[in-house]
N, C-alpha and C positions, 0 to 999 in steps of 0.2 A: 381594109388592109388585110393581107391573109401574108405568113410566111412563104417562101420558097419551097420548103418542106413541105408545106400543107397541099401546096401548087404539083408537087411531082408526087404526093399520097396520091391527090386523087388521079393523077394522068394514069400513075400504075392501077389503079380500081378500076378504073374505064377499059383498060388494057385487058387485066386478069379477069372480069366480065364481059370482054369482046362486043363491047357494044357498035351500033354501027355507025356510019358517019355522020348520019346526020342526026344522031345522038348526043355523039363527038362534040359535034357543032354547035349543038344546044349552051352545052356544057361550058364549052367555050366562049362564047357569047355571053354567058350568063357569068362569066369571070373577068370578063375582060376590064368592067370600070374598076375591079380593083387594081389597088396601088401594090406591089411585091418591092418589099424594100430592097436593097441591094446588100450582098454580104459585105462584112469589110471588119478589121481587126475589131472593132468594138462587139458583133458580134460574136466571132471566132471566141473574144476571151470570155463574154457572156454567157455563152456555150460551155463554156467548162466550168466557170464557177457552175453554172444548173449542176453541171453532172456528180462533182466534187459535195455542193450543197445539200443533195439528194443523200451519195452513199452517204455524209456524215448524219444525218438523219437516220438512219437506217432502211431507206425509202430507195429501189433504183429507177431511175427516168430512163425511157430507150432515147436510143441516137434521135432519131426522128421528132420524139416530143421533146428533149431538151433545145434542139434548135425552135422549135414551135414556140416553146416559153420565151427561150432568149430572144428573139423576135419582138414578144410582147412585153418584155421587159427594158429592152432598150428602145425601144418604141414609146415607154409610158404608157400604154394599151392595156385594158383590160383582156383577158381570154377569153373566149368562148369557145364552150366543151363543154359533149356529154360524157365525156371520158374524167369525171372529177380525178379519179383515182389516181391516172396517170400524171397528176402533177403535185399530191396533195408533199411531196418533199422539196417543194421549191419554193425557199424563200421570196419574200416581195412579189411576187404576182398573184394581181387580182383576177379571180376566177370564177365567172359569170358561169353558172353550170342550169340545166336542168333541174327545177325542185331546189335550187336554192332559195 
């Protein structure tokens, strides 16, 4: 399972690296059995507690990773990231990182 967010990170990488199609294609192929949940109000407010949970932390999560978490948090999903740093203000999710 991969977010929506995580799906249009990479389409922009591929993009702002101009790779070519049958690069493209790889890429795509190679995503395809995963599952992109669908948005819907449980994430929407999922999304805002991350964002709210974070400032009150004194921790800020960008747009893009708090949908990332809220994804894996209403999912019951653990994360996976080497980006520990960007989520270490988000309550409840488990965070499978690099060197953990």
């Amino acid at each position: 399972m991969i977010s929506f967010m995580t799906l249009a990170e990479l389409d922009r990488w591929v993009l702002d690296a101009r790779w070519g199609k049958m690069r493209r294609n790889r890429l795509r192929q190679h995503l395809e059995p995963f599952f992109v949940p669908p948005y819907g109000r449980d994430l929407c407010t999922k999304g805002a507690e991350v964002t709210v949970a974070a400032q009150a932390a004194g921790r800020r999560v960008d747009c893009a990773d708090a949908w990332i978490a809220a994804t894996a948090l209403v999912a019951g999903a653990p994360l996976i990231s080497h980006n520990r740093d960007d989520y270490l203000g988000v309550p409840g999710l488990t965070l499978i990182s690099h060197g953990q």
